[in-house]
BAROBA-438192 format. One record per residue (C-alpha): residue number from 1; x, y, z; chain; residue in one letter. Coordinates in steps of 0.001 Angstrom, whole numbers, plus 500000, padded with zeros to 6 digits. Layout:
<sefis>
<num->NUM; u->X; v->Y; w->Z; chaine->A; residu->A> .
...
</sefis>
This chain:
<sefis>
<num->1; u->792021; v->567692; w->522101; chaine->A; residu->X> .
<num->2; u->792371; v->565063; w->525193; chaine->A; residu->X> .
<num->3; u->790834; v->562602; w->522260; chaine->A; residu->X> .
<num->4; u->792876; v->563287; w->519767; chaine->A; residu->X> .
<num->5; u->796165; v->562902; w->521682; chaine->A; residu->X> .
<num->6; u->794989; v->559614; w->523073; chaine->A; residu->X> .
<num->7; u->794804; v->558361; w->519622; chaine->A; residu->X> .
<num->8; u->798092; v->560046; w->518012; chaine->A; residu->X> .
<num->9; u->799272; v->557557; w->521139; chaine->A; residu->X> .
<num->10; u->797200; v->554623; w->520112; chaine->A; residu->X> .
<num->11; u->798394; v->555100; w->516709; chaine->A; residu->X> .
<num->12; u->802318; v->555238; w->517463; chaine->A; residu->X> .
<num->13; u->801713; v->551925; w->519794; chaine->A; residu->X> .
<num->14; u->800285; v->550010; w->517025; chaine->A; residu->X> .
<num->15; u->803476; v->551166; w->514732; chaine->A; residu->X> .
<num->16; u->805941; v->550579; w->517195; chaine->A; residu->X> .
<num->17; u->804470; v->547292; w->517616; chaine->A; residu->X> .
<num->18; u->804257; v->546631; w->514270; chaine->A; residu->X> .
<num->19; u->807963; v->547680; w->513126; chaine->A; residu->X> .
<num->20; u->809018; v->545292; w->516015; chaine->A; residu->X> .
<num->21; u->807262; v->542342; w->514340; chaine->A; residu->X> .
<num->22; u->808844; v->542756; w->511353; chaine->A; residu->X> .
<num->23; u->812105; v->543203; w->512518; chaine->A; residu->X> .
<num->24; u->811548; v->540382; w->514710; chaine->A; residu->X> .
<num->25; u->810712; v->538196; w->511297; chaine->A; residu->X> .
<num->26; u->813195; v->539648; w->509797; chaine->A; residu->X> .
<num->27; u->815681; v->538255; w->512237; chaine->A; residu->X> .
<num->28; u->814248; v->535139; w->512729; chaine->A; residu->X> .
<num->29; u->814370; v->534984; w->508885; chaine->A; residu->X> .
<num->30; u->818311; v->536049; w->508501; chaine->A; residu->X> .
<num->31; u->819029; v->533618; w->511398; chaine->A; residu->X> .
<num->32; u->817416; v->530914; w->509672; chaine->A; residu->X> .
<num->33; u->818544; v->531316; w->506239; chaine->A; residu->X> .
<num->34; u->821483; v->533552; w->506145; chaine->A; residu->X> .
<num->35; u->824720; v->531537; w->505433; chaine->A; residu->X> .
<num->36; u->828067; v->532988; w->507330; chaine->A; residu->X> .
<num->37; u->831330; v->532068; w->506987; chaine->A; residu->X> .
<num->38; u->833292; v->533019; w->509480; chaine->A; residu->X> .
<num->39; u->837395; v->532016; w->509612; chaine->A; residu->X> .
<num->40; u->839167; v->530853; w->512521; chaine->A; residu->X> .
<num->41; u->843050; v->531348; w->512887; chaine->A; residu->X> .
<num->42; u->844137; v->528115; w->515022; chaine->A; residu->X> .
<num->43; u->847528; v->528061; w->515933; chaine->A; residu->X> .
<num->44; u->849357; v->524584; w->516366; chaine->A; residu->X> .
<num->45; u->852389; v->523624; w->518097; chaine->A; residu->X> .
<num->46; u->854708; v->521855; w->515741; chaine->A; residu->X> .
<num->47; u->852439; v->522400; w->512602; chaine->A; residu->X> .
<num->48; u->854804; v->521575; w->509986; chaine->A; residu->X> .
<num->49; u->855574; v->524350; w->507062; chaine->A; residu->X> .
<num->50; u->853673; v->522221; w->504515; chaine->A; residu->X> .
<num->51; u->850510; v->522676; w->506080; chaine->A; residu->X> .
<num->52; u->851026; v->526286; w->507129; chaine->A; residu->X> .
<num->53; u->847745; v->527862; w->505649; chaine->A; residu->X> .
<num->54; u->845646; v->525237; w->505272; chaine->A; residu->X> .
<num->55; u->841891; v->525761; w->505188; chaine->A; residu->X> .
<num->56; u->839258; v->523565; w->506610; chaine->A; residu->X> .
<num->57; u->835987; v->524463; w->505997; chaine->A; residu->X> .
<num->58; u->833673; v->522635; w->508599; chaine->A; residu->X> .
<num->59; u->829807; v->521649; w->507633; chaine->A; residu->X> .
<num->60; u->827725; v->520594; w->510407; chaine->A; residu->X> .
<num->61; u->824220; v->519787; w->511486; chaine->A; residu->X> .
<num->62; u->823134; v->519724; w->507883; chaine->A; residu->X> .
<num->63; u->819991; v->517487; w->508450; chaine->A; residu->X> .
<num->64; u->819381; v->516714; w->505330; chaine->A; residu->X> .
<num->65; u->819137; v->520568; w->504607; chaine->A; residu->X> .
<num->66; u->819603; v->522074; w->500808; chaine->A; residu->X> .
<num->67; u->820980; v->525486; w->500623; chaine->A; residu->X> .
<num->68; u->819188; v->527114; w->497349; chaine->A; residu->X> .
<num->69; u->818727; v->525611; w->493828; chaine->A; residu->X> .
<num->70; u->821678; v->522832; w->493309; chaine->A; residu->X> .
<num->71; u->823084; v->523958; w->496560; chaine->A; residu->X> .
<num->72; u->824210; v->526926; w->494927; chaine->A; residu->X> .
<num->73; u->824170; v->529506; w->498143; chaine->A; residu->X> .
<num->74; u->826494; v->527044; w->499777; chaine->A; residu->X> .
<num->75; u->828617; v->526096; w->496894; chaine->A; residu->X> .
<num->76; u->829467; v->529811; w->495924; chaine->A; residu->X> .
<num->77; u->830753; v->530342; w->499559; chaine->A; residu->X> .
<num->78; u->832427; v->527373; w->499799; chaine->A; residu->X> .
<num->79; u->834353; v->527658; w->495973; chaine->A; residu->X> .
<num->80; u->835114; v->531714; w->497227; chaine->A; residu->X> .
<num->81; u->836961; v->530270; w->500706; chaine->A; residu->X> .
<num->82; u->838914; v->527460; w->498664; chaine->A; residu->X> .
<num->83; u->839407; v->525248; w->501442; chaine->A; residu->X> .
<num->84; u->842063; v->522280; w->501223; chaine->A; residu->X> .
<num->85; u->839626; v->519866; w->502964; chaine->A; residu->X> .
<num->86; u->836032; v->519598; w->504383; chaine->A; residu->X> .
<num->87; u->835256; v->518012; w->507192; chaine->A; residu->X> .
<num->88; u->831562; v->517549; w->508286; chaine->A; residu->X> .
<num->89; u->830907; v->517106; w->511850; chaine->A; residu->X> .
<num->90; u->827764; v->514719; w->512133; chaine->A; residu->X> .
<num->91; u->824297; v->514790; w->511916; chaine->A; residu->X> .
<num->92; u->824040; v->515161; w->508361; chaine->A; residu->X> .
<num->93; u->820735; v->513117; w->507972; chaine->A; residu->X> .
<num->94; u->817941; v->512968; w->510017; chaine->A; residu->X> .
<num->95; u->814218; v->510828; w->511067; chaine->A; residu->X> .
<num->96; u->812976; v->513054; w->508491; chaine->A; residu->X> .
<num->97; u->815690; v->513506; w->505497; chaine->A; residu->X> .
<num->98; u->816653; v->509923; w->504587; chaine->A; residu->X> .
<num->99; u->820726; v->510044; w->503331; chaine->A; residu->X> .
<num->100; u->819450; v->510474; w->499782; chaine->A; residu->X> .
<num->101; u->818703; v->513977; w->500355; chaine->A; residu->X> .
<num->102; u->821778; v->514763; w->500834; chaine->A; residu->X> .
<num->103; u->823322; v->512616; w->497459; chaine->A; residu->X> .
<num->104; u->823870; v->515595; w->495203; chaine->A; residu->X> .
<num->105; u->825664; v->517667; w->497742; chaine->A; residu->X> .
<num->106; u->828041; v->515366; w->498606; chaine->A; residu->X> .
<num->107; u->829639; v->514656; w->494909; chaine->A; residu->X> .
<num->108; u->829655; v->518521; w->494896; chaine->A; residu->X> .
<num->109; u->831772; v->518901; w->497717; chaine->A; residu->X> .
<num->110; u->833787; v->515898; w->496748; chaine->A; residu->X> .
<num->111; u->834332; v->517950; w->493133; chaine->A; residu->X> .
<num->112; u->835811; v->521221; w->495703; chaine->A; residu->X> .
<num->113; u->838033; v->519305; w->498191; chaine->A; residu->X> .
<num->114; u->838714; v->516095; w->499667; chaine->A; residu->X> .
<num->115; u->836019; v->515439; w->502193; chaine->A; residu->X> .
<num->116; u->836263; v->514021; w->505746; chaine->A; residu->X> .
<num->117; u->832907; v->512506; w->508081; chaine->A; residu->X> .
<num->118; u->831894; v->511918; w->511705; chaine->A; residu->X> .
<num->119; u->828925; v->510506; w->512923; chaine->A; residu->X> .
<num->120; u->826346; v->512418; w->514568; chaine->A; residu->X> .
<num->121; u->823566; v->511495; w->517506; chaine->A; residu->X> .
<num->122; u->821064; v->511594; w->514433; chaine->A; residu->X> .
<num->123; u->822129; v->509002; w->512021; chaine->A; residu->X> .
<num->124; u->822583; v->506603; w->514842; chaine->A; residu->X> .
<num->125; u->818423; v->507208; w->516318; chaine->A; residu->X> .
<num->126; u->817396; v->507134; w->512759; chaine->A; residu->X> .
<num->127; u->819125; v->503864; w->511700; chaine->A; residu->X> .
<num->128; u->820631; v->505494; w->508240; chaine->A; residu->X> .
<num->129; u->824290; v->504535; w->509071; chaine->A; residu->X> .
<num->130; u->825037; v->501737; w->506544; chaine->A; residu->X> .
<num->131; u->823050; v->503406; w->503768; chaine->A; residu->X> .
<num->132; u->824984; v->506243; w->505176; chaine->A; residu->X> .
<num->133; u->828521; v->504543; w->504498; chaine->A; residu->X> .
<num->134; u->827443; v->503064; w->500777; chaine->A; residu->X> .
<num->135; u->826768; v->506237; w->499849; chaine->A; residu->X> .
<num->136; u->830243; v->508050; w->500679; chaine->A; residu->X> .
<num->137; u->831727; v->505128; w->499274; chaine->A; residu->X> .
<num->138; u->829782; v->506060; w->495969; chaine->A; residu->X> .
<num->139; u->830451; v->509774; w->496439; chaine->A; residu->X> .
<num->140; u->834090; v->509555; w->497473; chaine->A; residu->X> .
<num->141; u->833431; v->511050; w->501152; chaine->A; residu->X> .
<num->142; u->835928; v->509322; w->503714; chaine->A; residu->X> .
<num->143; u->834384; v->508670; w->507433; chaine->A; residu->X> .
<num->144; u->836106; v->508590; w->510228; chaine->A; residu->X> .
<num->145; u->834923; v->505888; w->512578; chaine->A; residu->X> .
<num->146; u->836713; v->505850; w->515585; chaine->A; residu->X> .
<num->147; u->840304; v->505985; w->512833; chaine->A; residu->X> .
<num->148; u->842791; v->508409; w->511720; chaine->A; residu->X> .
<num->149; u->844338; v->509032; w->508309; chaine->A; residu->X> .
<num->150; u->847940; v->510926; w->508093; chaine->A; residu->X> .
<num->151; u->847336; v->514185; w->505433; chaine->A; residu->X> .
<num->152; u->850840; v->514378; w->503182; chaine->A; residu->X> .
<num->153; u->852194; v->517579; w->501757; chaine->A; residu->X> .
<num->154; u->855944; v->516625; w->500487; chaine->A; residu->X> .
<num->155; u->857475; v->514911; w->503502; chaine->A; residu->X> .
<num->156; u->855253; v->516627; w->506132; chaine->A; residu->X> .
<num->157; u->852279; v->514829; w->508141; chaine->A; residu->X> .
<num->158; u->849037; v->515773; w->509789; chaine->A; residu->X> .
<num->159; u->846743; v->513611; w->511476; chaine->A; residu->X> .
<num->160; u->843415; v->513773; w->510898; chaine->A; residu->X> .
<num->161; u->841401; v->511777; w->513418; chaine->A; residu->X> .
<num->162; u->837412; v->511082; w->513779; chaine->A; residu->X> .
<num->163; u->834969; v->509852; w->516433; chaine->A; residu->X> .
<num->164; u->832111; v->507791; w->516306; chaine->A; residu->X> .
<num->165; u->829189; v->509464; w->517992; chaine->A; residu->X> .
<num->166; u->828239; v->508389; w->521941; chaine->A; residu->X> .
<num->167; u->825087; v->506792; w->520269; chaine->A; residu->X> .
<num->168; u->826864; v->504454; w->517868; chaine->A; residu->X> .
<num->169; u->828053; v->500769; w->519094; chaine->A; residu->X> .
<num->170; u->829086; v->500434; w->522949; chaine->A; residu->X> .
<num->171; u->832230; v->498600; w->522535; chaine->A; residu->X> .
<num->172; u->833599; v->500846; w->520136; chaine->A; residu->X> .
<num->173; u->837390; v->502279; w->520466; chaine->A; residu->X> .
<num->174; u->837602; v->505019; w->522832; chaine->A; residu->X> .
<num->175; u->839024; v->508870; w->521708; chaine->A; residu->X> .
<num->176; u->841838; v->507364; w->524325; chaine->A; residu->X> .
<num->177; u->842965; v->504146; w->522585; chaine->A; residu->X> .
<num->178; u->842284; v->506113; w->519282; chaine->A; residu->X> .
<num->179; u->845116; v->508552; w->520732; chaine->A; residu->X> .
<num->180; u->847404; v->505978; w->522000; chaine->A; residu->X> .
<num->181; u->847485; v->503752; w->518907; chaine->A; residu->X> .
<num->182; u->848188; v->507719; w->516635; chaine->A; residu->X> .
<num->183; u->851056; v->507849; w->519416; chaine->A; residu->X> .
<num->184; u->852079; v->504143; w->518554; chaine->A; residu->X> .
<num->185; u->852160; v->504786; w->515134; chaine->A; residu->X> .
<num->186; u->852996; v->508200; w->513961; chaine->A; residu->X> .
<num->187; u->854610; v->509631; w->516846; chaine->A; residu->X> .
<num->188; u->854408; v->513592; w->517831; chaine->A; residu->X> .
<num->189; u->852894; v->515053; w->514754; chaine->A; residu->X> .
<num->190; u->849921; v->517461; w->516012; chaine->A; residu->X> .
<num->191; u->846185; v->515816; w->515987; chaine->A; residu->X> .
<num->192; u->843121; v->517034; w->514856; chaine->A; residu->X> .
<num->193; u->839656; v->515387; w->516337; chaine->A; residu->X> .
<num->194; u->836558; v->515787; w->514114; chaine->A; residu->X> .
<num->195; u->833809; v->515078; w->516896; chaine->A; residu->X> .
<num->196; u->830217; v->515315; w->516611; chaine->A; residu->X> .
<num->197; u->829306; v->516499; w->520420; chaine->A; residu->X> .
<num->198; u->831838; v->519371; w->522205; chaine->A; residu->X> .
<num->199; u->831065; v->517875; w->525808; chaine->A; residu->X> .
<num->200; u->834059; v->516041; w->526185; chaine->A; residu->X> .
<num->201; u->836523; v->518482; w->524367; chaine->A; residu->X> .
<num->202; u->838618; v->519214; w->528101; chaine->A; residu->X> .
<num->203; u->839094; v->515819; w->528224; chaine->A; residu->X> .
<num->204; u->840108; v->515192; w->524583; chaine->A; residu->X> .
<num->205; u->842467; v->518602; w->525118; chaine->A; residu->X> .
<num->206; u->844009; v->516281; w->527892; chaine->A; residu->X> .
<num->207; u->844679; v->513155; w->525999; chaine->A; residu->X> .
<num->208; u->846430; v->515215; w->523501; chaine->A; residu->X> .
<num->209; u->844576; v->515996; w->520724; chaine->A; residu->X> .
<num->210; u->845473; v->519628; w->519375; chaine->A; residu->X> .
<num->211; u->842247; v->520704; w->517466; chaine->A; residu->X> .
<num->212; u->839141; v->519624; w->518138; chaine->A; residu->X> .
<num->213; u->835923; v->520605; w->515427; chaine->A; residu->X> .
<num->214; u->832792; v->520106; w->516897; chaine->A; residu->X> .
<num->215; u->829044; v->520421; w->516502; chaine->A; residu->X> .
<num->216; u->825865; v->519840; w->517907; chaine->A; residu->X> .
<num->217; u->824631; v->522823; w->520422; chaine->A; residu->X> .
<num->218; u->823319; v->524413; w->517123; chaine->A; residu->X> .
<num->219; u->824829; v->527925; w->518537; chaine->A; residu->X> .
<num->220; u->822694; v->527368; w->521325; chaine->A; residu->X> .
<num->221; u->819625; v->528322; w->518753; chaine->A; residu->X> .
<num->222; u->819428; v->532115; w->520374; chaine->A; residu->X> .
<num->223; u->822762; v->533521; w->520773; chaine->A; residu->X> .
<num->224; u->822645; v->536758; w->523294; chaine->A; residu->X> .
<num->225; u->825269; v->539471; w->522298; chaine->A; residu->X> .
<num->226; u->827882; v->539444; w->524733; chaine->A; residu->X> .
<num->227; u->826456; v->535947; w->526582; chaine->A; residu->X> .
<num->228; u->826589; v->533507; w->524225; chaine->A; residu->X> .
<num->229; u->823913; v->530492; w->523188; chaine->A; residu->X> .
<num->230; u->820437; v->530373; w->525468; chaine->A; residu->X> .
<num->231; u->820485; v->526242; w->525326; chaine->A; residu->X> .
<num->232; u->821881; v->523240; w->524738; chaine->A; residu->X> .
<num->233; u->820632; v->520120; w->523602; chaine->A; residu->X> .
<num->234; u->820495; v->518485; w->526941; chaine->A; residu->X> .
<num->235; u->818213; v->521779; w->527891; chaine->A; residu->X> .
<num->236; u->821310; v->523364; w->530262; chaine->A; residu->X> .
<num->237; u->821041; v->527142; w->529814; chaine->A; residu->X> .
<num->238; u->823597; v->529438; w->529160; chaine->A; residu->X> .
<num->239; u->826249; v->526826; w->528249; chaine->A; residu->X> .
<num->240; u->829842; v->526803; w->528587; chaine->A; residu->X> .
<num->241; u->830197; v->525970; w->525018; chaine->A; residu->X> .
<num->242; u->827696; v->527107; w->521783; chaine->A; residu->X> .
<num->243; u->829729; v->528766; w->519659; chaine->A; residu->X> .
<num->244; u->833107; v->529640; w->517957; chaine->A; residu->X> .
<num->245; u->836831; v->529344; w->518871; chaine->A; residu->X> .
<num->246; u->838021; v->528125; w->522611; chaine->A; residu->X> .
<num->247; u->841212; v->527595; w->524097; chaine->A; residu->X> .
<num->248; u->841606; v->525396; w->526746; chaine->A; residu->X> .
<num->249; u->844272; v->525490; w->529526; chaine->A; residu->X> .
<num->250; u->846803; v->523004; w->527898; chaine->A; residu->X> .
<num->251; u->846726; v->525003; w->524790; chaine->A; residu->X> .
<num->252; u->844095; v->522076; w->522969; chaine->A; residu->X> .
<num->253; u->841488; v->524484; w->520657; chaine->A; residu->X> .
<num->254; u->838189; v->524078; w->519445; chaine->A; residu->X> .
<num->255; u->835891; v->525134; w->516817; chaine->A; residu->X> .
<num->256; u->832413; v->524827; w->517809; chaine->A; residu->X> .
<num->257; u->830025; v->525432; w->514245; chaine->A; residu->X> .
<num->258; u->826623; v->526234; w->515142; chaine->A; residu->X> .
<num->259; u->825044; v->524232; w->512022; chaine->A; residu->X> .
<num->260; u->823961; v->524524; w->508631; chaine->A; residu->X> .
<num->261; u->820470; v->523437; w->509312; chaine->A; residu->X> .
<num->262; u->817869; v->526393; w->510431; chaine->A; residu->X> .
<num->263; u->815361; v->525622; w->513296; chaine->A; residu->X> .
<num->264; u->811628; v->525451; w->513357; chaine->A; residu->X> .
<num->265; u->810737; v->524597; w->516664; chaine->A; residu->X> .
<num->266; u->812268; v->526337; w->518341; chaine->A; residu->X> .
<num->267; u->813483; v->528706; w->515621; chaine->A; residu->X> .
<num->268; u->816828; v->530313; w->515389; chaine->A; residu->X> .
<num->269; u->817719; v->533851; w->516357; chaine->A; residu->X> .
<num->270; u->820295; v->535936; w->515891; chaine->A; residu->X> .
<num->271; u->822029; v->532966; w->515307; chaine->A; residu->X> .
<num->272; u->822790; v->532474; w->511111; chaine->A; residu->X> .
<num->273; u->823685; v->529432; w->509686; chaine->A; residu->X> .
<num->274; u->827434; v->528877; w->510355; chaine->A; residu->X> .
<num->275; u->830102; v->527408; w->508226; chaine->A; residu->X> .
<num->276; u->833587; v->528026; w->509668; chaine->A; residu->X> .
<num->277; u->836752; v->528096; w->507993; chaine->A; residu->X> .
<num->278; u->839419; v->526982; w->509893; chaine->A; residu->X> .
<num->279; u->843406; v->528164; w->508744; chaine->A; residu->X> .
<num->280; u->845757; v->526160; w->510319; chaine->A; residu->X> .
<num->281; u->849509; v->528710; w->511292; chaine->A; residu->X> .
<num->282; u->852007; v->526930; w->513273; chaine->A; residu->X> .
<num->283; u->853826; v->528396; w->516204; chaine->A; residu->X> .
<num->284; u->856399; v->530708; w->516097; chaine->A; residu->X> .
</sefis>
């Protein structure tokens, strides 16, 4: 009898340990594969009624990634959300996927909405920025190096601005003279900041930029419920930043996307493949 127990106990073990490896694969799979969108409500002082309800849908951290056969897993979400623009925050090639990879998706996009770029710490290391900038030239992408354009609807303007990444060229404009010269020229009209890296987004807030769409932490690769992403690229646990929508003091926001591209070392968890959709509402 003592025997038999002992083994009913072995037995449930070996189950128990087995159902938590597959659930464990399971998640690591979802996290790695599974594409989320997930929308944002920003609200911007001084928005102006033509641009009341527009959609951004923000790409990041594709690295060179493909997202089912002709993109289709991607596309479908993207053509279901309708978005007015896209804007993809950096690192969209890599050492390993040379800008080609990435050819067909871009004319796609291009076909859904007009499409906005920022360099990431990627394209920089890997050398792939003036293949990078014949190629949107080819596909109709517009990057934003260290530049803003003014968005029209009717007689109403948005500025759309873009960083270079910290690893491009060290005499490049700063976000600060990039603000002050948007000042110069177009006045008070509310500012958004494509920016590869969130690190800096307090200080951006304080310069006067109203939105700010960032990448880069990758969600943090594990996000813990109720804590937030495990790490960030520079290997600082528990970061302030990994994820999502954050308002800072003066009223700036952020959307932080946690990529498009899953993780193999380390791997994702509980952490799917995000593609935010931001809709813009101005104040009351």
């Amino acid at each position: 009898m003592f025997k038999r127990r002992k083994r009913k106990k072995a037995r449930r073990r070996v189950f128990a340990a087995i159902l938590l490896i597959l659930l464990l694969l399971y998640a690591l799979n979802y996290s790695n594969t599974k594409i989320i969108a997930e929308e944002y409500t920003v609200t911007l002082a001084g928005l102006p009624g033509g641009f009341e309800g527009c959609r951004i849908a923000q790409l990041s951290d594709i690295h060179g990634s493909s997202f089912g056969e002709d993109n289709a897993e991607l596309l479908s979400i993207l053509l279901a959300q309708r978005p007015d623009m896209i804007a993809i925050t950096g690192d969209l090639s890599d050492d390993d996927n040379p800008p080609e990879n990435v050819r067909r998706l871009l004319e796609q996009l291009t076909a859904i909405a007009p499409v906005y770029y920022v360099t990431g710490n990627h394209e920089w290391s890997a050398r792939q920025i003036d293949e990078l900038m014949a190629m949107f030239a080819e596909t109709g992408v517009t990057p934003l190096r260290n530049e803003y354009v003014s968005l029209s609807s009717g007689e109403d303007r948005l500025i759309l601005a873009g960083i270079d990444d910290k690893n491009g060229y060290a005499d490049m404009k700063t976000p600060a003279e990039l603000m002050a010269e948007i000042r110069s020229e177009q006045g008070d009209a509310p500012v958004i900041l494509l920016s590869h890296r969130p690190d800096e987004v307090e200080s951006y807030w304080s310069m006067g930029y109203d939105l700010v769409l960032a990448g880069h932490y990758h969600g943090g690769i594990v996000q813990i419920p109720g804590v937030g992403g495990l790490i960030s690229p520079s290997r600082e646990f528990f970061p302030e930043y990994s994820k999502g929508l954050y308002t800072g003091d003066s009223g700036g926001v952020m959307v932080l996307s946690a990529g498009l591209a899953g993780n193999l070392l380390p791997p994702r968890l509980f952490n799917p493949l995000h593609l935010p959709i931001i809709i813009l509402k101005g104040a009351a």
